[in-house]
C-alpha positions as CSV (number, residue, x, y, z in Angstrom):
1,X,-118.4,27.5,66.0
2,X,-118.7,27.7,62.5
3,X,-119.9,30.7,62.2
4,X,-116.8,32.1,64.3
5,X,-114.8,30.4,61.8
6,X,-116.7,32.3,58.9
7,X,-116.6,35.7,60.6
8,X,-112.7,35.2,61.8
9,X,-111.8,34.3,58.1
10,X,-114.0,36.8,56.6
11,X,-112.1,39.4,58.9
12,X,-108.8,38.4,58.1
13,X,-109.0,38.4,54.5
14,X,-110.2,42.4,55.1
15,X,-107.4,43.1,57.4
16,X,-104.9,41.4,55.2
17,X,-106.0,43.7,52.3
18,X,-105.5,46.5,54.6
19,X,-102.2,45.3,56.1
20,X,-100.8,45.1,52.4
21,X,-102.5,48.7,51.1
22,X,-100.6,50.6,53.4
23,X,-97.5,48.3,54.5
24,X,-98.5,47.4,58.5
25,X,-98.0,44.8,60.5
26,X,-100.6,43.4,62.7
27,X,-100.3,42.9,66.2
28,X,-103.3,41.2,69.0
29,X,-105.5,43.9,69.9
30,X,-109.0,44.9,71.4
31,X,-112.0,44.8,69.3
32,X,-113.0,48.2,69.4
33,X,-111.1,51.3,67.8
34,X,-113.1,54.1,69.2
35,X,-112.9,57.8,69.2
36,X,-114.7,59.8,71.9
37,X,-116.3,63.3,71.8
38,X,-117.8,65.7,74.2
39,X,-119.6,68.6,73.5
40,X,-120.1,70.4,76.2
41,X,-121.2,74.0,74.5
42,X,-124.6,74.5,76.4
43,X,-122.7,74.5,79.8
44,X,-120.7,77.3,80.9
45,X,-119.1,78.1,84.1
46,X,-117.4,75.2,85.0
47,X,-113.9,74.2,84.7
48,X,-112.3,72.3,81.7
49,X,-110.9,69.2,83.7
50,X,-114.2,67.0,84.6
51,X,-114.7,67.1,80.8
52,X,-111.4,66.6,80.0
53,X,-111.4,63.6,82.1
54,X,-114.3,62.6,81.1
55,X,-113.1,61.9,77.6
56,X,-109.8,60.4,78.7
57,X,-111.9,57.8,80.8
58,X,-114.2,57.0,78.3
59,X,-111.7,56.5,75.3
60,X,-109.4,54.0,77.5
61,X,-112.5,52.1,78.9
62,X,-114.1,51.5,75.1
63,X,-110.5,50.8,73.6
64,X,-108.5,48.8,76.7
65,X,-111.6,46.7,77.5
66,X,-111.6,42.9,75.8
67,X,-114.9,42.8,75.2
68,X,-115.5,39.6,73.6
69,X,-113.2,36.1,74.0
70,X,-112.2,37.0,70.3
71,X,-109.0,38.1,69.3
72,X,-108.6,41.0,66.9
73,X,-105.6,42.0,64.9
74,X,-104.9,45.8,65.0
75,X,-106.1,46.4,61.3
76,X,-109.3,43.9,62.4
77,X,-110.2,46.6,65.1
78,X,-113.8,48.1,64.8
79,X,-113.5,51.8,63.6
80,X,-116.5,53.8,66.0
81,X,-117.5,56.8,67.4
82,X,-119.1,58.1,70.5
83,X,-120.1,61.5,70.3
84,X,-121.6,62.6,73.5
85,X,-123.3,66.5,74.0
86,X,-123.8,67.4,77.4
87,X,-127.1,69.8,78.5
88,X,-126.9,70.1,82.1
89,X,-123.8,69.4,84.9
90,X,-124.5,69.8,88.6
91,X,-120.7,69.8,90.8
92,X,-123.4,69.0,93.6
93,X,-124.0,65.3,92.4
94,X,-121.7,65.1,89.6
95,X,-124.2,64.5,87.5
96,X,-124.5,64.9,83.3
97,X,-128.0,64.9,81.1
98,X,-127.1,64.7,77.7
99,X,-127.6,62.6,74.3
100,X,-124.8,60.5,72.5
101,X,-124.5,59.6,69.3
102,X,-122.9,56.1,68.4
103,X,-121.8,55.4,64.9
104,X,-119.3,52.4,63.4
105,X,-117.9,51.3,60.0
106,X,-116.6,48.4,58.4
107,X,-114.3,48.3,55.4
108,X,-115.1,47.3,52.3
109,X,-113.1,44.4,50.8
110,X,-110.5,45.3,48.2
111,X,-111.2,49.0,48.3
112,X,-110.4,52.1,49.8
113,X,-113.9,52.6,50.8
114,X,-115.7,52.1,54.2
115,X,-119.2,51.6,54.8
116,X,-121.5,52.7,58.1
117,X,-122.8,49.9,59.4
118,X,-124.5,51.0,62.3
119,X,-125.1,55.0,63.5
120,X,-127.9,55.9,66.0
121,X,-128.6,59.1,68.2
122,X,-129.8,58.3,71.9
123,X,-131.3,61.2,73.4
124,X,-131.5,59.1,76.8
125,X,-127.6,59.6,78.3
126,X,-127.6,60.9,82.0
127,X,-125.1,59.9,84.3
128,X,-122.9,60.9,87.1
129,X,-119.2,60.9,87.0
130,X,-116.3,62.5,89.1
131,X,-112.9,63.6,87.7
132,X,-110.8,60.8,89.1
133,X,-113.2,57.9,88.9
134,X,-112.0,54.7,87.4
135,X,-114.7,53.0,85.0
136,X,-115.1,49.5,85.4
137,X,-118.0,47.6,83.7
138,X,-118.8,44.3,85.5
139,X,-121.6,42.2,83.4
140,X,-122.9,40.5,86.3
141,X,-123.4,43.2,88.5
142,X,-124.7,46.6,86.4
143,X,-124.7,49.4,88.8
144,X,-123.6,52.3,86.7
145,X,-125.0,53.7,83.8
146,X,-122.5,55.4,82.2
147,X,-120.1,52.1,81.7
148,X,-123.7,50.5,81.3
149,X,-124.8,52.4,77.9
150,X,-121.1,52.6,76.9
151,X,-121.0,48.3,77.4
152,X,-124.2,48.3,75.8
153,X,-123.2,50.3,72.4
154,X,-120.4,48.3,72.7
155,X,-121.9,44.9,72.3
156,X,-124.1,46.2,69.5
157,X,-121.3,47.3,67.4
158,X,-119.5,44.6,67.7
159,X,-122.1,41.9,66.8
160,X,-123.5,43.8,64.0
161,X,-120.4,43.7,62.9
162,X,-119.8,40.1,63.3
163,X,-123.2,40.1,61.5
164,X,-121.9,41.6,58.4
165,X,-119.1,38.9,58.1
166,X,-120.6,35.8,58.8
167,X,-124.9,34.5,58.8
168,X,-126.3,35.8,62.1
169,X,-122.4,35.9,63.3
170,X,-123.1,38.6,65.9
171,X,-125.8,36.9,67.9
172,X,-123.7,35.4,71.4
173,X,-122.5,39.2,71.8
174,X,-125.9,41.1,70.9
175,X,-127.4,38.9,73.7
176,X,-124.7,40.3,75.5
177,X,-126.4,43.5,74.8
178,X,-129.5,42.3,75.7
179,X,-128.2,41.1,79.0
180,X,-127.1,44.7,79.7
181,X,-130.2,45.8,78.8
182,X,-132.1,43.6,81.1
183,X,-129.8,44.2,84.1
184,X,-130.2,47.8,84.1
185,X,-133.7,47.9,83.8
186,X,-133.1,48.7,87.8
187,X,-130.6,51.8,87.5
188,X,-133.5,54.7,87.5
189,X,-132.4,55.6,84.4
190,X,-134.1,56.7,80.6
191,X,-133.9,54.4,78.0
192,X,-133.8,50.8,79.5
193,X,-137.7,49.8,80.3
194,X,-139.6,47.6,78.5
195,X,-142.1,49.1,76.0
196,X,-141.8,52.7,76.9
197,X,-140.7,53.6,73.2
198,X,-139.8,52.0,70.1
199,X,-136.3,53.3,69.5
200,X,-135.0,53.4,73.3
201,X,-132.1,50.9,74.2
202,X,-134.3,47.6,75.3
203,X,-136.1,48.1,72.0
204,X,-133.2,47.9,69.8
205,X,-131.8,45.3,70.7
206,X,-134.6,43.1,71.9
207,X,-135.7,43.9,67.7
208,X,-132.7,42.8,66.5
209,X,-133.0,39.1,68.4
210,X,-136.4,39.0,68.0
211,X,-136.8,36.1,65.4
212,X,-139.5,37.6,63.4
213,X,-136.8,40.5,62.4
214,X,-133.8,37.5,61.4
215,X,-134.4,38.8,57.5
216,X,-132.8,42.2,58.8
217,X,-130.0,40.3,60.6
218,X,-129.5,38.2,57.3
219,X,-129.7,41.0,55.6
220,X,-126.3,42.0,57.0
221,X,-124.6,39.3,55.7
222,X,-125.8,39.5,52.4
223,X,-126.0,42.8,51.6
224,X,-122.3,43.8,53.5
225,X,-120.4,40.4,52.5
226,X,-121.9,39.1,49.4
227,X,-122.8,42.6,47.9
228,X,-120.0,45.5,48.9
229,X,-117.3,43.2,49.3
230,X,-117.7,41.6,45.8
231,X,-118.4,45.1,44.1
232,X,-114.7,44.6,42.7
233,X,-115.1,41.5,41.2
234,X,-118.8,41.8,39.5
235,X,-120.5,44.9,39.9
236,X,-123.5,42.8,38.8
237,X,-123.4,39.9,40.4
238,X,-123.0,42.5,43.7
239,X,-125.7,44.7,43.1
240,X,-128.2,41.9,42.7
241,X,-126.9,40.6,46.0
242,X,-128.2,43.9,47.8
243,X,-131.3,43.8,45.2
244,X,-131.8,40.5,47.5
245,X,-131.0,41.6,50.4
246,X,-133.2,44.6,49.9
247,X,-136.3,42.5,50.0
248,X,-135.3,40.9,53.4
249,X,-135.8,43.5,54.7
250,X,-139.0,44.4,53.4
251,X,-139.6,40.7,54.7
252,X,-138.4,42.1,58.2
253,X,-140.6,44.9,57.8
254,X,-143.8,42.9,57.0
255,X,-143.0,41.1,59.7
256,X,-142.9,43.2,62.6
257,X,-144.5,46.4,61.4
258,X,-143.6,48.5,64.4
259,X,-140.0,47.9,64.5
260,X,-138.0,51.0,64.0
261,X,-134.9,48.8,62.8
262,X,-135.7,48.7,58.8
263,X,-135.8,52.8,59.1
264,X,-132.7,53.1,61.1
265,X,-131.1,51.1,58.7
266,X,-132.6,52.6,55.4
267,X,-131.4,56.1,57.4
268,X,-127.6,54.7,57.5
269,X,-127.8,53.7,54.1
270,X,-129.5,56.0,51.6
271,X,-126.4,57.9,50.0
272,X,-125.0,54.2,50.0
273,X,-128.0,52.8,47.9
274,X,-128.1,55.8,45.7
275,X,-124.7,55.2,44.9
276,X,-125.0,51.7,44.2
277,X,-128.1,52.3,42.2
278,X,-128.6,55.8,40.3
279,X,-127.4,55.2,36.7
280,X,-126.8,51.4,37.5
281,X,-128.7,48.3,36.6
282,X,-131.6,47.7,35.4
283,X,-134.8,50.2,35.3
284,X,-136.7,47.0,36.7
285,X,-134.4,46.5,39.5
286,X,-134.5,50.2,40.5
287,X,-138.0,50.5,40.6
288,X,-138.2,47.4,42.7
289,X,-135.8,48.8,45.4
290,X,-137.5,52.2,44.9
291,X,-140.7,50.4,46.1
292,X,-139.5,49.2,49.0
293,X,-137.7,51.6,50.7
294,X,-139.7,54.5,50.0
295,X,-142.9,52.3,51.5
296,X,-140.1,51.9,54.9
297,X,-139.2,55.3,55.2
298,X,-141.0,57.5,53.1
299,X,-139.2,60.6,54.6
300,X,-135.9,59.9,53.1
301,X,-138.3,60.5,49.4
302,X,-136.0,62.9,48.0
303,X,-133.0,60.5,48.1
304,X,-135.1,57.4,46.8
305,X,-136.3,59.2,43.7
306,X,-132.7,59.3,42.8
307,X,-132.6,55.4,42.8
308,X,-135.1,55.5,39.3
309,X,-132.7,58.1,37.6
């Protein structure tokens, strides 16, 4: 329960900076703050409602739903987004194909600023839904796969999260994820099996509890908690915390070679590192970072050369 502690105090000293910044009082809520977006552009000749209420649905079942046992103050609430683009609609089986993107934040302690802490693209989201259904999500007994990738997302934002506030915080909800994961491998559906690529649903998160990978989830911790949130108080002393928690993750990397996790996460944070490093510290220090992400993600090569300037 310690950890709980950690990640409840860690939270609350966040929220309380917020609270005071802009004057609001906080009240119990749900973990998630979520904003929902369809595209539906590459479908045409069908009416507005079905997507209308598709949103609707979608927004109340992320943001209504208690998720966790945890309770969150409003300012605590986990700022997300779910942006879903339709391809194809059939009125015959109320049925979608389509992608979604899901991306959430976290706030940085005693500044205006906000960092991404997680943001992936699935390109796996088919579903069928009707204009008056009522989503429910039942852990126990997964038989729909829209609340099932929503619950899923879900689960992962919020441990991450809880990762970033307190040492492998997050890990009774990402198993949560896991558990979604495994009781959907049923549905029929994209994106749940076992093996069948390295960045669909069951691989993410089955990474990300996979104890060879822990350096990543450490990583978290150190680079969200003891790095951005202490950039106030010692720029230095901050920036060598991410230096650190930079090399976990080439740790996590040597470690389980395949995993697409270190790229993801050098993806969501490469205008973040250059930031924290271009013009800053040491040239020692920059070339050491240099080194390892470019070896993780050598695409991203035009932002990392800005780290040695």
């Amino acid at each position: 329960m310690r950890h709980v502690f950690r990640l409840l105090t860690s939270r609350c000293l966040i929220a309380a900076a917020l609270c005071a910044a802009c004057g609001a009082t906080p009240g119990l809520a749900q973990e998630l703050n979520a904003r929902v977006t369809i595209n539906r552009q590459q479908i045409s000749n069908t009416t507005e409602a079905v997507f209308e209420a598709l949103q609707n649905s979608l927004t109340a079942f992320i943001n209504e739903q208690q998720w966790t046992g945890m309770q969150y103050e409003e300012q605590e609430r986990i700022n997300c987004t779910f942006s879903i683009t339709l391809k194809t609609y059939s009125d015959t089986d109320n049925s979608f194909t389509g992608s979604i993107q899901v991306q959430s934040s976290r706030p940085v302690y005693n500044s205006n600023y906000t960092t991404t802490v997680f943001n992936f693209q699935d390109e796996n989201f088919n579903f069928n839904f009707q204009q008056f259904d009522q989503l429910e999500f039942r852990p126990e007994q997964v038989d729909n796969n829209l609340t099932a990738v929503i619950a899923y997302y879900a689960y992962l934002i919020i441990g991450l999260d809880m990762d970033t506030m307190a040492p492998l915080g997050g890990t009774d909800v990402l198993q949560m994820a896991m558990d979604v994961a495994n009781n959907s491998q049923n549905l029929g559906y994209p994106g749940w099996k076992a093996f069948e690529d390295d960045r669909n649903r069951f691989a993410l998160i089955n990474d990300y509890l996979d104890g060879a990978m822990e350096p990543l989830r450490q990583l978290e911790y150190k680079y969200h908690r003891q790095g951005l949130d202490r950039m106030t108080e010692n720029t230095d002393t901050a920036r060598l915390a991410i230096t650190e928690s930079i090399e976990m993750l080439k740790q996590a990397r040597d470690q389980k070679t395949m995993s697409a996790l270190p790229v993801i996460f050098t993806d969501i944070k490469r205008d973040e590192l250059v930031n924290i490093y271009s013009g800053h510290g040491t040239a020692e220090e920059r070339e050491k970072v240099y080194n390892i992400v470019f070896a993780i993600n050598a695409s991203q090569s035009n932002y990392w050369e800005k780290l040695r300037k």
